[in-house]
DRENLO-716606 format. One record per atom (N, C-alpha, C): x, y, z; residue in one letter. Coordinates in Angstrom, 1 decimal, decimal comma. Layout:
N
<node><u>X</u><v>Y</v><w>Z</w><type>A</type></node>
...
This chain:
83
<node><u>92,2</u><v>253,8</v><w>165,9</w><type>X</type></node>
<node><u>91,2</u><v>253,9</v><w>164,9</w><type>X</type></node>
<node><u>89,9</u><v>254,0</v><w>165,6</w><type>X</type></node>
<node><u>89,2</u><v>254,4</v><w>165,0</w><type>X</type></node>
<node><u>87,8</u><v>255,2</v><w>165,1</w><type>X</type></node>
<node><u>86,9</u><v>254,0</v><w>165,5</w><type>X</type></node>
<node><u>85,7</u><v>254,0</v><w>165,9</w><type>X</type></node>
<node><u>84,9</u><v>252,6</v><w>165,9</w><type>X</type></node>
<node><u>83,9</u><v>253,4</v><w>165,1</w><type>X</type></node>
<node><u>83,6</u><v>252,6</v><w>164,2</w><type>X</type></node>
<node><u>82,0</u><v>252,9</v><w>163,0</w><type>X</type></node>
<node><u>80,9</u><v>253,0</v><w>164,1</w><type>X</type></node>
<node><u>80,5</u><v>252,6</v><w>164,9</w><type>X</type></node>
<node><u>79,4</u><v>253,0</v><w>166,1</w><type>X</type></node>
<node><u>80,0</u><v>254,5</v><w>166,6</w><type>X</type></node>
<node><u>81,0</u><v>254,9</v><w>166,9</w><type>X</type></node>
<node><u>81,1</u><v>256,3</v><w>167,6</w><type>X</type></node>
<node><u>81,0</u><v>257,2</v><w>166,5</w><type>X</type></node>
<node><u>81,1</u><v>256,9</v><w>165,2</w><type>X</type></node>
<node><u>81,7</u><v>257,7</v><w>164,1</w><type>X</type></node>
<node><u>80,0</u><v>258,3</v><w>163,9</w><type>X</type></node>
<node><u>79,1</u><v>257,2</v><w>163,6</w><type>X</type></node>
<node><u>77,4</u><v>257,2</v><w>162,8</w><type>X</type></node>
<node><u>77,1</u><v>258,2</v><w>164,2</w><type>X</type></node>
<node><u>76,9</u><v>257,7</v><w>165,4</w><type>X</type></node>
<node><u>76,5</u><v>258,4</v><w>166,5</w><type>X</type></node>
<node><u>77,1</u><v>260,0</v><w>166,4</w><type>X</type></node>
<node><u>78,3</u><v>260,2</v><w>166,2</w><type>X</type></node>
<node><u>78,6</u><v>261,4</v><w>166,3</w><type>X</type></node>
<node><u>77,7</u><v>262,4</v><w>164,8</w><type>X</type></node>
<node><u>77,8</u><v>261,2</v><w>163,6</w><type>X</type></node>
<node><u>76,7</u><v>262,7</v><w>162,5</w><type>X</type></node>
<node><u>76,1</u><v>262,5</v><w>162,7</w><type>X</type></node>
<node><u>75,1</u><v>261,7</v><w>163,3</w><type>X</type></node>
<node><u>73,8</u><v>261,9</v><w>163,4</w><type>X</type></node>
<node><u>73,4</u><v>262,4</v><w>164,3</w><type>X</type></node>
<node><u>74,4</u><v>263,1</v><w>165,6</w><type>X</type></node>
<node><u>74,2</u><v>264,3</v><w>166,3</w><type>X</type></node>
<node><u>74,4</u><v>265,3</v><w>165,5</w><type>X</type></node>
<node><u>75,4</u><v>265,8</v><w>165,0</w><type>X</type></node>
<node><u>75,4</u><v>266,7</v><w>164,3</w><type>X</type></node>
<node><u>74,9</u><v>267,3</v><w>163,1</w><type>X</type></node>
<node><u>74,1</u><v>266,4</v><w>162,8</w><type>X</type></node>
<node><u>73,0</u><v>266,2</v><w>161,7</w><type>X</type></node>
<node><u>71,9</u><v>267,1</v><w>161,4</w><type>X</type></node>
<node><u>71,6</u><v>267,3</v><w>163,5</w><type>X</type></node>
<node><u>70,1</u><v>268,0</v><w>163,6</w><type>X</type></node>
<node><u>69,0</u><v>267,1</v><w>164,1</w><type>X</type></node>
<node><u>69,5</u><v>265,5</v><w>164,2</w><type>X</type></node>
<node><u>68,6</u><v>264,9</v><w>164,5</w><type>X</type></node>
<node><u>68,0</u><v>264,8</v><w>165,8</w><type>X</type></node>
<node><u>66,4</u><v>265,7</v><w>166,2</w><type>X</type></node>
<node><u>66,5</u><v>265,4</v><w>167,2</w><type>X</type></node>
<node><u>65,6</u><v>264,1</v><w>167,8</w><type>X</type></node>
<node><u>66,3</u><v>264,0</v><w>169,1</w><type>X</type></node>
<node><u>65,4</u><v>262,4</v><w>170,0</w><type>X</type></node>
<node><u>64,7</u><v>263,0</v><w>169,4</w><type>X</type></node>
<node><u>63,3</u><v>261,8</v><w>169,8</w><type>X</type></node>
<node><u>61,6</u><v>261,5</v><w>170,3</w><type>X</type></node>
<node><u>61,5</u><v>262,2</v><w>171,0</w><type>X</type></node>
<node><u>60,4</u><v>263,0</v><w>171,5</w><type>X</type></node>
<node><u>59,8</u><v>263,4</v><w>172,4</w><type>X</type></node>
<node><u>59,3</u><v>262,3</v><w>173,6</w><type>X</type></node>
<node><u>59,8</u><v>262,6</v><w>174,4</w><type>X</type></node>
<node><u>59,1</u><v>261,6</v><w>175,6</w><type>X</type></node>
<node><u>57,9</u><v>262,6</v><w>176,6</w><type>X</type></node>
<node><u>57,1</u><v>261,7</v><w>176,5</w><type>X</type></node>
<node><u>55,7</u><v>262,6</v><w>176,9</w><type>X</type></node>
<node><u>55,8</u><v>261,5</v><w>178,6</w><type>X</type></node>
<node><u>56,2</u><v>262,7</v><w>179,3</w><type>X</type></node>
<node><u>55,6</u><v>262,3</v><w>181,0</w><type>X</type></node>
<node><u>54,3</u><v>262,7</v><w>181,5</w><type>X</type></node>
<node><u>54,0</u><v>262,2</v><w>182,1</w><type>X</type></node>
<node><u>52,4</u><v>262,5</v><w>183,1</w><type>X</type></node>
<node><u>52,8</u><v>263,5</v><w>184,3</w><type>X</type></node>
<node><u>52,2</u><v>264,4</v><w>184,5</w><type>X</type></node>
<node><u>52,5</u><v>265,5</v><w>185,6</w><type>X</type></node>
<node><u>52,1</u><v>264,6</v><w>186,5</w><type>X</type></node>
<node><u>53,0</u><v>265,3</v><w>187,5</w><type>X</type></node>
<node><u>53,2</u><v>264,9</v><w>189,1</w><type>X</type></node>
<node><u>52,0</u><v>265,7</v><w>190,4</w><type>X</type></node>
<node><u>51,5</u><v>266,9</v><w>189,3</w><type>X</type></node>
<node><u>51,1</u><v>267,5</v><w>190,0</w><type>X</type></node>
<node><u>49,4</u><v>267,7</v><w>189,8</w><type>X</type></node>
<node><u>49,1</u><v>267,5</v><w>191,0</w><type>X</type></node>
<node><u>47,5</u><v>267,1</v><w>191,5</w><type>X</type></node>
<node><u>46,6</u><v>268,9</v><w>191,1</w><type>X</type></node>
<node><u>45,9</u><v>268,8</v><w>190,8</w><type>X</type></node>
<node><u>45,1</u><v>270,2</v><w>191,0</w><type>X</type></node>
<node><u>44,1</u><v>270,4</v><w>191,8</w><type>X</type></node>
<node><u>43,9</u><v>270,6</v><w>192,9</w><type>X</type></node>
<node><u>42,9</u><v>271,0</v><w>193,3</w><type>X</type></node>
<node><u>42,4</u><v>271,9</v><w>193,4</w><type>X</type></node>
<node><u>40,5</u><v>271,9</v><w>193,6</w><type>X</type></node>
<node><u>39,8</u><v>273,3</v><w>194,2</w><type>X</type></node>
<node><u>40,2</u><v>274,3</v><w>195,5</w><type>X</type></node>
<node><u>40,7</u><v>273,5</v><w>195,9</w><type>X</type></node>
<node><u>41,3</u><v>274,8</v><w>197,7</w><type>X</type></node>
<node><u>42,8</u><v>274,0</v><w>198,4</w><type>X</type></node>
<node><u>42,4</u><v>274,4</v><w>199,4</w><type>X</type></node>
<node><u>43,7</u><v>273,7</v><w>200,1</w><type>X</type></node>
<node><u>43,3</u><v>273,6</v><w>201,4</w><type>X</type></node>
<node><u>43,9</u><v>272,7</v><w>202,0</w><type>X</type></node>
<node><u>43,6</u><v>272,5</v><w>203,5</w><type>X</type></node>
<node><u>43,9</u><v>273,2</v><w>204,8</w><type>X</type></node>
<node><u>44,8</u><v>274,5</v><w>204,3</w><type>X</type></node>
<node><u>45,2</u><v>275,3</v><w>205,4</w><type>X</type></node>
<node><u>43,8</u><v>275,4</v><w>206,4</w><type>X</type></node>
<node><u>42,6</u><v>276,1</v><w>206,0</w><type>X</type></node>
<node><u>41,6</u><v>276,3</v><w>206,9</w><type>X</type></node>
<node><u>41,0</u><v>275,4</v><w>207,8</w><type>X</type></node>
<node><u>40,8</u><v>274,1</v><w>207,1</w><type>X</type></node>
<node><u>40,6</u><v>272,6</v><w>207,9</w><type>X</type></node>
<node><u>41,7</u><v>272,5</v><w>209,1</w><type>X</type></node>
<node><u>42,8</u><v>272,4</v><w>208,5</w><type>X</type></node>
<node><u>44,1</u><v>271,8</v><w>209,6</w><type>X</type></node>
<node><u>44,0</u><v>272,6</v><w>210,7</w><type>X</type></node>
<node><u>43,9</u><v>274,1</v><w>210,8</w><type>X</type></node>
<node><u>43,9</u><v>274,7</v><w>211,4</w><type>X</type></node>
<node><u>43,1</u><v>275,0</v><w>212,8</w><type>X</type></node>
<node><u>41,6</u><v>274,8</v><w>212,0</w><type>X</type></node>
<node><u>40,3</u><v>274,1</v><w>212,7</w><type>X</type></node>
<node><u>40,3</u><v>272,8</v><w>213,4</w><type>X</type></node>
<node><u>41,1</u><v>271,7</v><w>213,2</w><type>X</type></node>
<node><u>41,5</u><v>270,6</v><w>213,6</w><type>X</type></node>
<node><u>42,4</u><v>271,1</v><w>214,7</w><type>X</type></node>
<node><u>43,5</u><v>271,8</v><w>214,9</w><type>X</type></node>
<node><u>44,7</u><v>271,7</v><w>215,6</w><type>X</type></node>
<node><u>44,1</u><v>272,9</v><w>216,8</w><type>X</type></node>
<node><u>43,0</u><v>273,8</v><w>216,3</w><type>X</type></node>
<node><u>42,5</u><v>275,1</v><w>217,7</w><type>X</type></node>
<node><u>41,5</u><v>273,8</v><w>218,5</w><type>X</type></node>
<node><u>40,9</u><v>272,6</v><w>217,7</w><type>X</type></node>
<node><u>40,0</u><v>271,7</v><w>218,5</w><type>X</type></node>
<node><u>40,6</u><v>271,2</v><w>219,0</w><type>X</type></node>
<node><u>42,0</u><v>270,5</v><w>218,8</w><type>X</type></node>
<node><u>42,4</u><v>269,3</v><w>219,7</w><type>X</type></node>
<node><u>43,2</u><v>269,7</v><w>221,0</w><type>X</type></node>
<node><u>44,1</u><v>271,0</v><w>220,3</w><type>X</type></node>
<node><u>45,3</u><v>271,4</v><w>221,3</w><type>X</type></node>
<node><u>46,2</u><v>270,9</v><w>220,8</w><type>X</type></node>
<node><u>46,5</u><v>269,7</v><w>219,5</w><type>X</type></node>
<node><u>47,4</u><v>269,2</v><w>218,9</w><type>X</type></node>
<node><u>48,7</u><v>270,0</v><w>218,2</w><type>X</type></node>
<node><u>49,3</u><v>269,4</v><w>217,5</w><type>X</type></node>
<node><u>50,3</u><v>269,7</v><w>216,5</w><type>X</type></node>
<node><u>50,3</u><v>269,0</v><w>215,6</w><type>X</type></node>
<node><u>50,4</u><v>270,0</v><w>214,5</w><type>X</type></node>
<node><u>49,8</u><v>269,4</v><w>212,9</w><type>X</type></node>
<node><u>50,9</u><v>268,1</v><w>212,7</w><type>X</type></node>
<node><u>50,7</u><v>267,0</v><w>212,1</w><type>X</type></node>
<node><u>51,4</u><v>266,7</v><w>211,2</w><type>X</type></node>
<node><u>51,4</u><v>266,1</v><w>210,1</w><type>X</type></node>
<node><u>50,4</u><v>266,2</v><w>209,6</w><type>X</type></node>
<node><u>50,1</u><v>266,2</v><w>208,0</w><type>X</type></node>
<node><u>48,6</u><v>266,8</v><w>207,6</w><type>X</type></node>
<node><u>48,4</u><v>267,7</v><w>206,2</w><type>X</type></node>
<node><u>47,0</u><v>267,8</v><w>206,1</w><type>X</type></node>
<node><u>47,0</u><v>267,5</v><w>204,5</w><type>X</type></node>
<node><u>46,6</u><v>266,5</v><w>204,5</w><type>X</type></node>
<node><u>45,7</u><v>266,2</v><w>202,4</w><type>X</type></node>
<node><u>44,4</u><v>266,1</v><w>202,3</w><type>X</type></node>
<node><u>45,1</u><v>266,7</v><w>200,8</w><type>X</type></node>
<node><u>43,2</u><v>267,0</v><w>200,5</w><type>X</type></node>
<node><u>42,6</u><v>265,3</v><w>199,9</w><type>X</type></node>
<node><u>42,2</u><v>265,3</v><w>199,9</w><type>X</type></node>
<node><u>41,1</u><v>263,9</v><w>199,0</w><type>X</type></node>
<node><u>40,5</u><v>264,7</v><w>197,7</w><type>X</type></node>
<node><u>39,7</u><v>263,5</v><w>196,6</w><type>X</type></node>
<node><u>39,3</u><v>263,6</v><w>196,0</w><type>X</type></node>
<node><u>37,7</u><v>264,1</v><w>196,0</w><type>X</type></node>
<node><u>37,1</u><v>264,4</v><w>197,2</w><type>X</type></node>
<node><u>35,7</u><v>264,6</v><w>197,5</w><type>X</type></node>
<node><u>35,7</u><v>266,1</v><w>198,3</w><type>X</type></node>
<node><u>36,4</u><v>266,8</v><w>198,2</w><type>X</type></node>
<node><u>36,3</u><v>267,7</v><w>199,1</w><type>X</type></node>
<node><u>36,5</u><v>268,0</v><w>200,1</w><type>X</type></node>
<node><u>37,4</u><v>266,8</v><w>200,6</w><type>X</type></node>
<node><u>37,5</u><v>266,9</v><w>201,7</w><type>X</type></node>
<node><u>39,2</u><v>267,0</v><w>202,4</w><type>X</type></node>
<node><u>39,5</u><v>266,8</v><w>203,4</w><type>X</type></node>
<node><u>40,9</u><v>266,6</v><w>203,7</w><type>X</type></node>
<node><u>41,2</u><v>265,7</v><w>205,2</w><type>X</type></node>
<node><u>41,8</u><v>265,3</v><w>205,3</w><type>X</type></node>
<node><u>42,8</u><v>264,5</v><w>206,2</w><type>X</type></node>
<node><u>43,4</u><v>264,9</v><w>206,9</w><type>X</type></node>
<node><u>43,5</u><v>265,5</v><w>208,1</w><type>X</type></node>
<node><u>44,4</u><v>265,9</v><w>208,9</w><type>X</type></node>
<node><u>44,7</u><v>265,3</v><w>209,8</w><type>X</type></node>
<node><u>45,7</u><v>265,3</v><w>210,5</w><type>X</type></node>
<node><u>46,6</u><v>264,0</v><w>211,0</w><type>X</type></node>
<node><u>47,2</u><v>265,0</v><w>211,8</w><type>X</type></node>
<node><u>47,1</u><v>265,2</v><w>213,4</w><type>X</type></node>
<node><u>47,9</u><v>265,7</v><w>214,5</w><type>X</type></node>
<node><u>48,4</u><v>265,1</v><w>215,5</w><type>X</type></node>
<node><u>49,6</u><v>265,4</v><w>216,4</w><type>X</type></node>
<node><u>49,9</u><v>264,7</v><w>217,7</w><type>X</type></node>
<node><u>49,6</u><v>265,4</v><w>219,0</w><type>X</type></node>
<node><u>48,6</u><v>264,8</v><w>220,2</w><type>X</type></node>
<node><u>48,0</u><v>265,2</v><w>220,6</w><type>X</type></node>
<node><u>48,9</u><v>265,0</v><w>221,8</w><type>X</type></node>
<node><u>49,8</u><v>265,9</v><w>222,9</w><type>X</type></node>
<node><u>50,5</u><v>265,2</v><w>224,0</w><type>X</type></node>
<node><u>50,4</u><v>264,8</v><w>224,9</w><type>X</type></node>
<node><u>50,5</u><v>263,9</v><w>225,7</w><type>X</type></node>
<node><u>50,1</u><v>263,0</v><w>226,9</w><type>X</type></node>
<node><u>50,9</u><v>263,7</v><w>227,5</w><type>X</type></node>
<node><u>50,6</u><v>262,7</v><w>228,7</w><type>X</type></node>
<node><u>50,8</u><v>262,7</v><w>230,3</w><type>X</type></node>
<node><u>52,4</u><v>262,3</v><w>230,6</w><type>X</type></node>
<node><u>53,6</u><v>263,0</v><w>229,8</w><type>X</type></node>
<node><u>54,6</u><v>262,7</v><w>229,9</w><type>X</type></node>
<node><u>55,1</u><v>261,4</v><w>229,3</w><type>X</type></node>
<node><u>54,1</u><v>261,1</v><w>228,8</w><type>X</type></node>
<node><u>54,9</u><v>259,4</v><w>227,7</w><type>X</type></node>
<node><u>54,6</u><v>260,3</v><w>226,3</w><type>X</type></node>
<node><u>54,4</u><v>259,2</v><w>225,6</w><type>X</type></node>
<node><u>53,9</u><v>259,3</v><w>223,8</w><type>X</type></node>
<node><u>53,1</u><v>260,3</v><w>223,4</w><type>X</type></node>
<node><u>53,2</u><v>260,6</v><w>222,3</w><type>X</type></node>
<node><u>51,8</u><v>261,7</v><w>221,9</w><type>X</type></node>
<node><u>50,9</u><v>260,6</v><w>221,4</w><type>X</type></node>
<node><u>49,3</u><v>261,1</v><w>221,2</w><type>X</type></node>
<node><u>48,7</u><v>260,8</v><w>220,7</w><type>X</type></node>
<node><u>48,6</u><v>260,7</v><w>219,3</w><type>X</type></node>
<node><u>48,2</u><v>259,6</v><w>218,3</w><type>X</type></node>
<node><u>48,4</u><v>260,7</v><w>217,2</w><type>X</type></node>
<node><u>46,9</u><v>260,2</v><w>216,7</w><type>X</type></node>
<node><u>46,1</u><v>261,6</v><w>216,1</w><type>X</type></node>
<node><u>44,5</u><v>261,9</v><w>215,8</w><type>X</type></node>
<node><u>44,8</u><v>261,9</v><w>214,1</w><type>X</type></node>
<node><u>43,7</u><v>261,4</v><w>213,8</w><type>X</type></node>
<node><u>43,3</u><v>261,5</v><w>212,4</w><type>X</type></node>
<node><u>41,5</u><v>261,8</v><w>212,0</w><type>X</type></node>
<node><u>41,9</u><v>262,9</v><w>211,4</w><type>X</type></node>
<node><u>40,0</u><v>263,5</v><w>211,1</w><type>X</type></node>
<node><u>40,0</u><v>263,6</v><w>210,0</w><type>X</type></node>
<node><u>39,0</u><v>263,7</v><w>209,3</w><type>X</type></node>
<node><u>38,1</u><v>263,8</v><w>207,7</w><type>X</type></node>
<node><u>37,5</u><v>264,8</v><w>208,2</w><type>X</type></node>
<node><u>37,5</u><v>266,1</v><w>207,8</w><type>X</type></node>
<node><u>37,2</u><v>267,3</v><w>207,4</w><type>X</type></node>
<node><u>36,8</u><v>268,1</v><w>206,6</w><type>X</type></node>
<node><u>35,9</u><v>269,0</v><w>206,2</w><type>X</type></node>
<node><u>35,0</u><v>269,6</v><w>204,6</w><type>X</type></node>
<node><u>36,3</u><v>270,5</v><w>204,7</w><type>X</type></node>
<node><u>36,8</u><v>270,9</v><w>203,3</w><type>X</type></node>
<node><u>37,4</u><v>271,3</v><w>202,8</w><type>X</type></node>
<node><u>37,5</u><v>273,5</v><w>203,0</w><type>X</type></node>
């Protein structure tokens, strides 16, 4: 026998009823430029290797390179940069 919960569930899909709308917040940031030009200018100054570049909320960006030693560790550099 049928259960009264699977039975209401099933017409009131087939009913037409649809969910709520569920309203999400985008994931996605917008910015004015992008940091390719900065990073780039960062990594011809140090002799590094990029490894991260974000932008900020001022214009500016964050670039983050590893700079290589003397046969041990890399360095790793961090600059604030105009955009």
């Amino acid at each position: 026998m049928s259960s009264p919960l699977i039975i209401a569930t099933l017409a009131a899909g087939l009913s037409g009823f649809a969910p709520p709308a569920i309203v999400v917040p985008s994931a996605v940031v917008e910015v004015d430029g992008d940091c390719g030009e900065a990073a780039a200018e960062v990594v011809a100054k140090t002799g590094g290797e990029l490894l991260s570049a974000q932008p900020t909320g001022d214009g500016q960006c964050v670039v983050t390179v590893l700079i290589p030693g003397n046969g041990g560790r890399p360095k790793k550099v961090t600059m604030r940069v105009p955009m």
